[in-house]
N, C-alpha and C positions, 0 to 999 in steps of 0.2 A: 907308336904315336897315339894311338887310341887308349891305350893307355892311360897317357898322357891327359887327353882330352877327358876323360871320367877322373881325373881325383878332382878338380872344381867342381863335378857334380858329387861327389860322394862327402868333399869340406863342405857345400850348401846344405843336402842334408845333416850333417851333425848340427852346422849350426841353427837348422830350423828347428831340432831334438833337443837342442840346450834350451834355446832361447822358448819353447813350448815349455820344457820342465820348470825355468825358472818363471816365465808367467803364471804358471799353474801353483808352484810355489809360495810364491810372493804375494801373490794375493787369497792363499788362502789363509783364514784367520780362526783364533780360538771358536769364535760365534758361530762359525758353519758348524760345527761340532755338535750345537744346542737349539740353532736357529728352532726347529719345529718340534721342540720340547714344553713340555707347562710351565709355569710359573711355580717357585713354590712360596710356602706360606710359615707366619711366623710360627706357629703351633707346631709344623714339623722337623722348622729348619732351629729352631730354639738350643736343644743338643749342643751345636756343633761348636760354638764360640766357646761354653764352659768347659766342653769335655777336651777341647786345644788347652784350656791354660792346666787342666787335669794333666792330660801329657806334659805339655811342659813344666811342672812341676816335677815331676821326676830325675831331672834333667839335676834338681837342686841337690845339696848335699843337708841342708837347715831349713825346712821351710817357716820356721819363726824367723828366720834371719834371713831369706832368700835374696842372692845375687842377681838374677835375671827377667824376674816378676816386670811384665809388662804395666804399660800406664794402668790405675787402679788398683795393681797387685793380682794374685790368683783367685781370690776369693775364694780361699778352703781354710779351712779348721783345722786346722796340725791335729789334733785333739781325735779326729774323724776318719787321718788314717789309720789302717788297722794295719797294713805292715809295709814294709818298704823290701827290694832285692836288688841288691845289684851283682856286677860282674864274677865278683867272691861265690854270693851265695849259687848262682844259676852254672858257677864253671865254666860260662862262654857257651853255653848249649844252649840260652835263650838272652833273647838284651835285656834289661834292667826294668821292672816294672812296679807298680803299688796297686794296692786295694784301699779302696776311698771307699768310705758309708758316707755318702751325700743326704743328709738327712734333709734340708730343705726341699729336695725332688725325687726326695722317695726310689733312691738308685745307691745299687751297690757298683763302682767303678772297678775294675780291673785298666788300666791303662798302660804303656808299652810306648820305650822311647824310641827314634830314630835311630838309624845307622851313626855310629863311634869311630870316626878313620881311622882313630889312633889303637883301635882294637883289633885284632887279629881274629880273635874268634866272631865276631860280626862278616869278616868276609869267609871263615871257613862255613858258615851254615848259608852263607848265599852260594857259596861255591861248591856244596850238594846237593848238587841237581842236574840229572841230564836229558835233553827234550825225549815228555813222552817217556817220563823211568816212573811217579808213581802215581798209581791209581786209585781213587779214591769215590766212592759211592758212584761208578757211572763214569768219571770224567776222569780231569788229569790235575794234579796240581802241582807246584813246587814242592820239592820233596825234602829241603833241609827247613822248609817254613813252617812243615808239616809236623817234623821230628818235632822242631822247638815247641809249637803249639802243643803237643803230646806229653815233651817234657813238663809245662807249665801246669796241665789239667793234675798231669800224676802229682806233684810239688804242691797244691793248690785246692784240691777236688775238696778233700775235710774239711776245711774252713771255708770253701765258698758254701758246699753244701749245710755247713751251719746257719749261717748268714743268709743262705736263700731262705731255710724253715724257719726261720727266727722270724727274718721279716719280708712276714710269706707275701704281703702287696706292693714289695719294692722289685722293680725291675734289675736283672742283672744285664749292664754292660759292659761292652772289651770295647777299648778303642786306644789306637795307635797311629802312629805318623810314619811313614815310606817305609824303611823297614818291618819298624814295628805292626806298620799296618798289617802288613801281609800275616805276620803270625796273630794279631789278633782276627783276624778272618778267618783263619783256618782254625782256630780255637773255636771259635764258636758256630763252626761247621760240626768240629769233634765234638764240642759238647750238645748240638742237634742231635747228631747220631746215639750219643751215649747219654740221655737225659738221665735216667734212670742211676746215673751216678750222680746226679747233685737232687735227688728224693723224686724223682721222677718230674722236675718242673715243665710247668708247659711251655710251649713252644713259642709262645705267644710273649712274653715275661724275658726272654733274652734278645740280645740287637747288638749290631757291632757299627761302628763309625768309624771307619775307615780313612783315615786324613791323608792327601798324598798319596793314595794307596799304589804297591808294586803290583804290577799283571802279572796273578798267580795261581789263579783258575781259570778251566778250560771254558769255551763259553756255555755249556748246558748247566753248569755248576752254576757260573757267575748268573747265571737267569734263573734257578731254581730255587737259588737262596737269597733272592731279591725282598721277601717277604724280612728279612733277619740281619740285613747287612745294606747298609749306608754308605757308597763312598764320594768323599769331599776334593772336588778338583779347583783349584785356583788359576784364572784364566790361560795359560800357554804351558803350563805344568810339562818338561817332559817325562815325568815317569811315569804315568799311566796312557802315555802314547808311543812308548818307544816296546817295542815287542819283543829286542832285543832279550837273551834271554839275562837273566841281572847277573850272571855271573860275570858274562861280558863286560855289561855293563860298569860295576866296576872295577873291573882288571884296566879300563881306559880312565877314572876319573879324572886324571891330568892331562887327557885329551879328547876332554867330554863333546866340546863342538866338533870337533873332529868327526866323533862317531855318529853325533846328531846328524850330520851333515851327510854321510854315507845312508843312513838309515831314510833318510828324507828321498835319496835317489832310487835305494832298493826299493821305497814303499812305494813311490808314484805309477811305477811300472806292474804294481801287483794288485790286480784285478781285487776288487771285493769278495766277490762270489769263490775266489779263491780262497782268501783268508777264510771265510765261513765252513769251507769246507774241508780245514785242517782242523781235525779233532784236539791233537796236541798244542795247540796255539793257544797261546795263556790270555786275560784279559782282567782288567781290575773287574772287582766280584761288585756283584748286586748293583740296588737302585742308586743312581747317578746323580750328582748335585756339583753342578757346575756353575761357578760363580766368573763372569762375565762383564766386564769393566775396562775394558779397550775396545775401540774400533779401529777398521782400515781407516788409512791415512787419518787419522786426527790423532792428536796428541794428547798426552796426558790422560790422566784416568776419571771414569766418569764414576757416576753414583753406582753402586755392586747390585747385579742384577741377578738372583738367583735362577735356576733353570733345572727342571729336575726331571726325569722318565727313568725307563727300566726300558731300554733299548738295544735289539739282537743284532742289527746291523748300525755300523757307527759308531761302535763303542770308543771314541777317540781313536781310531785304526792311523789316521795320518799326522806327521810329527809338524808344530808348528815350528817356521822359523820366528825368532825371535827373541832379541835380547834380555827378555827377560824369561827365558825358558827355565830355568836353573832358581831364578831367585821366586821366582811362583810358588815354587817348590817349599821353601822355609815356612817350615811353622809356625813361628814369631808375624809372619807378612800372612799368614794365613788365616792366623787367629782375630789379628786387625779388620782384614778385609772382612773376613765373616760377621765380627761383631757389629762392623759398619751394616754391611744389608742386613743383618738383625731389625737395627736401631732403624733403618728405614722404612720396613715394613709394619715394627711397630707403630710408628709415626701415621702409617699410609693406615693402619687399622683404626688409630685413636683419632683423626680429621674424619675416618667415615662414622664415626660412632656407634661400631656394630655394639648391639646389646649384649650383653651375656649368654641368654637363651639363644642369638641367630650364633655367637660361639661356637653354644656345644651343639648344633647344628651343625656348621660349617665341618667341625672335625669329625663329629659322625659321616659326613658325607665323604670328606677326605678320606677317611679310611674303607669306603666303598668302593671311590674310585683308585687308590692304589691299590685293592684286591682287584679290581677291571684291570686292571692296566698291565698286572703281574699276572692273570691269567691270560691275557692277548700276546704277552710276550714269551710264555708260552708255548700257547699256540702256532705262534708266529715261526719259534722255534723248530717245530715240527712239521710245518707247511715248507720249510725252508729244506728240509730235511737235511740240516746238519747233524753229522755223525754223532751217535747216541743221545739224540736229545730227550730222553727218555729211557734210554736202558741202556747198558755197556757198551763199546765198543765193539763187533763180532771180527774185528780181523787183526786184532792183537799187536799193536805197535806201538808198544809198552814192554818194558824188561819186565817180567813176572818177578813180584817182591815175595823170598822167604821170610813169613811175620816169624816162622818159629825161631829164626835165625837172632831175632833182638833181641832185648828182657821181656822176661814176663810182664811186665808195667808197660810197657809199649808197647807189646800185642794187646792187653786189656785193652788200651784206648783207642788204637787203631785198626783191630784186628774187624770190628762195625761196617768200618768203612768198603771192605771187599767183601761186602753182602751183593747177590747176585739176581735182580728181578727178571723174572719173564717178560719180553715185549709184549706190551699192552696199547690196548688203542686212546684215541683220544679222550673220546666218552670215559672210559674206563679211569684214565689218568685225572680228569675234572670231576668225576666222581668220588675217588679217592683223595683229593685234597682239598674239597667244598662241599661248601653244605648251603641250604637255601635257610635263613634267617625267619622271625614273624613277620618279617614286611614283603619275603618273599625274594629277597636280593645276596646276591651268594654270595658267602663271606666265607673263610679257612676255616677248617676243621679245630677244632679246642685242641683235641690230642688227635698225634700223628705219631703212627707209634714208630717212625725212619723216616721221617722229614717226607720233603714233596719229591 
């Protein structure tokens, strides 16, 4: 009988459990994610609309003739690329990329298409990888994102490093969409570590832009290379919210709400300070640009509001629900929306009428406070004492990688990355990756001879 009398109390509790989870749910929305984030500015966020229709060009087989060229077209010079790869030339060991000499913005492009459903080998390099197998300068990253970006450098290294000395005041960038994100991040993490194969360039002169990026570095990586790596999120995006590791990920495509939906129950009940304190827990890499353009309960979409930081806790950790989780996602909606808050901030620039000189101002400043901002994160880091936020990992929960075991070409490029630092203290660590300027305001070291 007593029995009896406790299942009503034990059905009251579940459903005070559900109906808790989906209040908590329901009303959380893209904007908590950004709420107490900067603003950001045309001068930084400039990049991210060209280097979308960059990517998406790859995508073409003619680009004089191009099938899918958004309103306006790509605005590239067939003439400008210098090569094209696809699935033939990379053998499914990397996706399909070009090198673009943008001569109008003074940038050499490397750029890197999305996931191919219809390709096999796109899911065999998301499907090596197992949590916490490889390790890389300190942290943890995907390991088959890793390979392909290693493949790319070796394929790649002679002619970029032509093209860097050639035209030694152009900037070289990697940037890619979901997939491709991931392997253009981890390229130009490799090539951080191994400068000295593209003529020793400085550090300062490469940058990746990240579109849609996959969570694929551990978070002391994704903070450390904040300084080099940009990623672009579209308001309810779930791929750089779902933790899930992507091999998962898409072994489910055909039952992607499904999994969202699972993943939204595991994450509510897991504390933060938890996630922080899994070393092996992957996270989209670097400074964060979150574009913003839906609220609770109101409908339709408003004017795109950019929002940007370099943020150690909060990194998108909780999955939105929301219908438009999935299509946030496409590069084509993404290149739009960005090019929209482009055009708005330009707008909001030309009604204030800043001069030229308050400009180059402005950006002088801007690049002070993303050096503040990148070293409080940190800092922040290290106050938080998440595991190895500064040196290795000391208790080894990681399968130990035989480099001799690959080819010779793939120990060259990766073999960098299991260099092993002494822990060192804070002072020591802002020491070694800052320098105080003439104005007396500390800014990054020129040359680093292993990154931060």
């Amino acid at each position: 009988m007593s029995i009896l009398c406790g299942l009503p109390i034990l059905e009251c509790v579940y459903c005070l459990a559900c109906a808790r989870w989906a209040w908590k749910r329901c009303l959380y929305t893209a904007g908590h994610d950004s709420e107490n984030w900067g603003l950001a500015t045309a001068e930084e966020f400039e990049p991210v609309p060209r280097l979308c229709r960059l990517i998406l060009a790859v995508y073409e087989e003619d680009l004089r003739h191009p099938l899918w060229a958004p309103p306006g077209g790509y605005g590239i010079n067939p003439d400008w690329v210098i090569v094209r790869r696809t699935y033939k030339d990379t053998n499914g060991r990397a996706p399909p990329y070009a090198i673009y000499l943008d001569h109008d913005h003074a940038d050499i492009v490397l750029s890197f298409r999305g996931l191919n459903l219809a390709k096999e080998s796109d899911y065999a390099v998301l499907l090596d990888n197992k949590l916490g197998q490889r390790k890389f300068d300190g942290g943890y990253v995907h390991n088959g994102l890793l390979k392909a970006a290693g493949f790319v450098l070796d394929a790649e290294c002679e002619l970029l490093r032509e093209l860097v000395e050639k035209y030694s005041n152009y900037k070289l960038t990697f940037a890619g969409h979901s997939f491709g994100s991931g392997v253009a991040a981890l390229l130009v993490m490799v090539v951080a570590q191994n400068r000295d194969r593209l003529g020793d360039i400085d550090r300062r002169r490469i940058r990746c832009y990240a579109i849609a990026p996959a969570r694929c570095v551990s978070l002391n990586l994704a903070v450390r290379y904040a300084d080099i790596i940009n990623s672009v999120v579209l308001q309810d995006d779930f791929l750089p919210r779902t933790a899930t590791p992507l091999e998962d990920i898409f072994k489910s495509l055909f039952c992607l709400p499904c999994l969202l939906c699972l993943r939204c129950m595991g994450d509510t009940c897991i504390p933060e300070e938890k996630m922080l304190k899994d070393p092996r827990r992957l996270y989209a890499p670097g400074r964060l640009y979150h574009i913003v353009e839906r609220k609770l309960c109101r409908l339709g979409r408003f004017p795109p509001v950019v929002r940007t930081a370099v943020p150690v806790d909060g990194r998108f950790e909780r999955i939105v629900l929301s219908c438009t989780a999935t299509s946030d996602h496409t590069i084509i909606w993404i290149e739009r929306e960005a090019q929209r808050a482009l055009n708005l901030m330009l707008e909001k620039d030309q009604v204030m009428g800043i001069p030229p000189k308050q400009k180059m101002e402005r950006q002088e400043t801007l690049a002070k406070e993303h050096t503040e901002e990148y070293k409080a994160a940190l800092q922040k880091a290290v106050t938080l004492a998440v595991p190895h936020a500064y040196s290795p990992s000391p208790y080894g929960t990681f399968e130990e990688q035989d480099e001799s075991s690959g080819t010779s070409r793939e120990a060259s490029v990766l073999g960098s990355s299991t260099k092993i630092r002494a822990r060192e203290s804070w002072d020591e660590l802002v020491g070694r990756l800052f320098e105080k300027d003439d104005t007396g305001q500390m800014v990054l070291k020129k040359s680093q001879s292993d990154g931060p």
